[in-house]
C-alpha positions, 0 to 999 in steps of 0.5 A: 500500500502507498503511504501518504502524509496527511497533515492533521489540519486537513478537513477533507481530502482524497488519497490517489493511488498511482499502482492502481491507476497504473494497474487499471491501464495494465487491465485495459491492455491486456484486454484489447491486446498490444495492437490498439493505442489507448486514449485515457479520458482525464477530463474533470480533472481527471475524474476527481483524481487530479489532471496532471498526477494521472496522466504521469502515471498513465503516460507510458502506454498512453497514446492521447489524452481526452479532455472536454475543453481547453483549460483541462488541455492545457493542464495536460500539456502542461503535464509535459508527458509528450502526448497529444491531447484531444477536445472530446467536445466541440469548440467555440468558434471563439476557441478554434484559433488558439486550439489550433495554436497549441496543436490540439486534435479538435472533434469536428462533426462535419466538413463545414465545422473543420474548414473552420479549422483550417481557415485559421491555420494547420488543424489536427481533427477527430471526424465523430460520426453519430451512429446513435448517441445523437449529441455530436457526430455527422448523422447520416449515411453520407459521412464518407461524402462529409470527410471526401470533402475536408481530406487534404484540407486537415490533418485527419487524425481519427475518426470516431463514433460513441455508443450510448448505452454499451453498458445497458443495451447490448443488442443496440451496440452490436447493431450501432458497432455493425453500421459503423464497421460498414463505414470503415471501408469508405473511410480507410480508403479516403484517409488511410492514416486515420485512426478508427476509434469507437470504444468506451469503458463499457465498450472496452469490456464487453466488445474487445474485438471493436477496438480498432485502432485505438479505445478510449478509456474512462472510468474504467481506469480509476477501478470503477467498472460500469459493468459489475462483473468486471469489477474484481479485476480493477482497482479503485485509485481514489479514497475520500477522507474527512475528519470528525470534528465534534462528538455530541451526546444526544438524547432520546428525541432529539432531532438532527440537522434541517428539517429534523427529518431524524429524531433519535430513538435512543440516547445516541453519541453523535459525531459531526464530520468535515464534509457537505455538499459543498465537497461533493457529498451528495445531499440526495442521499439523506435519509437513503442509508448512507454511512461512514467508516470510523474505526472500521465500523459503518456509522449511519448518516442522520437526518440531511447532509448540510452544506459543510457538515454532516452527522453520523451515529458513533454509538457503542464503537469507542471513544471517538475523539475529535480530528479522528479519520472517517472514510467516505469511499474507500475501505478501512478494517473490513468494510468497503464503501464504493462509489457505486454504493453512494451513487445509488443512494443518490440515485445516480451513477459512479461518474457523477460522485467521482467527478462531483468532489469538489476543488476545496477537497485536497488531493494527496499523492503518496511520498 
């Protein structure tokens, strides 16, 4: 295990783990096989993980990085891993000058959007074809047409496609993955230099045999998987820590927090935490079930999460002290919450709790 020096005046903050990082990367190689390059996702900084720690750890089988605009590019430039980034999303026509001037590869969805590009100097693009997602992508059966037209005029680094639900729907995907293969004849033809890319996390475990030339990796990479079946062969990276700052006896009758949406039972020893909302600490999961780890015993959350602070039930496991560390996703003792865990509780998706852990939470690295 990585060791981390922790300063006690730190309230909240997540330790990342740059073996498990690399450990992921290993399982996605060894799932794709050596052909494919990889493309690792560190957009939203690097999925709450911290953009330039991560693509360090990551830059040794990493072929490009993808990011979702600008400021996150350049904090992967200024990484100095000697990758190339590409803007997963579509620029500004403000954006386009100095994405060209800093050499990003740029996702275009049609001709008219990449001589943009090329009007301003030398670009670099992704083509996106939309076989089903229906956000970015030409749509349509003439994208060989749409791409005919810009040969010559930009750099074509790749052309891609992005599966909606390959961790829902199976029999879609196989059908979206079949349309896009149909293209690919036209597109090789056209631009035999391009990249062909398609896959996503889900994508990468369930569909290795369309990886192509290169697999854009995500979640998968932190030790989350979104298909559950493959989540023993990953490791998460990311353990979220905060601090008790308050023991309170409580007795029975008394309410917790806004709303008193819980009143106690029975006398009940209360501990108060260093994290809310603000932090990342979804507020949808009160009164869901949710709980911390102190001393390696689950303390259910009472009443509602409040901006900066919540509360959880400490009774009969010690003498629970201020400045005491509690878990929030990661494992201590023998127990283990996942981000998987707080995100059904507040019923969204492990993405949405990763990327949601605020700026004010610190990010530690080991020694």
């Amino acid at each position: 295990m990585p060791l981390f020096f922790v300063s006690s005046a730190l309230r909240s903050w997540v330790e990342v783990d740059p073996g498990a990082l690399r450990h992921n990367l290993a399982f996605v190689r060894k799932t794709i096989g050596p052909k494919p390059e990889i493309l690792a996702v560190v957009k939203a900084n690097a999925y709450g993980h911290g953009t330039a720690q991560v693509a360090k750890a990551l830059a040794h089988d990493v072929a490009v990085f993808g990011v979702a605009n600008l400021s996150e590019a350049h904090a992967v430039l200024a990484a100095d891993t000697g990758r190339p980034v590409m803007l997963l999303s579509p620029c500004l026509p403000s954006e386009r000058e100095e994405a060209v001037a800093a050499g990003l590869i740029v996702t275009v969805s049609s001709a008219d959007e990449a001589e943009g590009f090329a009007a301003i100097g030398p670009a670099v693009v992704n083509f996106k074809v939309d076989t089903g997602m229906g956000r970015i992508g030409f749509h349509g059966e003439a994208a060989a047409q749409e791409i005919a037209r810009i040969a010559g005029r930009v750099r074509i680094h790749s052309i891609s496609t992005h599966l909606p639900c390959s961790d829902e729907d199976e029999a879609f995907t196989r059908s979206q993955l079949e349309r896009f293969s149909g293209m690919l004849a036209d597109f090789r033809r056209l631009v035999p230099e391009a990249r062909i890319h398609s896959l996503n996390s889900a994508g990468i475990l369930r569909f290795p045999e369309h990886a192509e030339d290169i697999v854009r990796a995500g979640l998968i990479l932190y030790g989350h998987s979104p298909l559950p079946e493959f989540q023993s062969e990953l490791r998460p990276s990311l353990t979220w820590k905060t601090r008790v700052t308050l023991v309170k006896d409580l007795p029975e009758g008394a309410g917790v927090c806004y709303g008193r949406t819980f009143i106690t039972t029975r006398p009940t020893r209360t501990a108060v935490l260093a994290v809310g909302y603000a932090d990342g600490f979804p507020r949808q999961v009160s009164g869901k079930g949710a709980c911390v780890l102190i001393r390696g015993r689950r303390c259910a959350l009472l009443g509602r999460v409040t901006m900066d602070q919540i509360v959880v039930d400490v009774t009969g496991i010690g003498d629970v002290s201020p400045g005491e560390e509690a878990v929030i996703l990661g494992s201590q003792g023998r127990e283990t919450i996942t981000a998987d865990d707080l995100a059904a509780q507040a019923d969204t998706i492990s993405w949405d709790i990763l990327t949601g852990i605020k700026g004010r939470v610190a990010r530690i690295y080991p020694d």
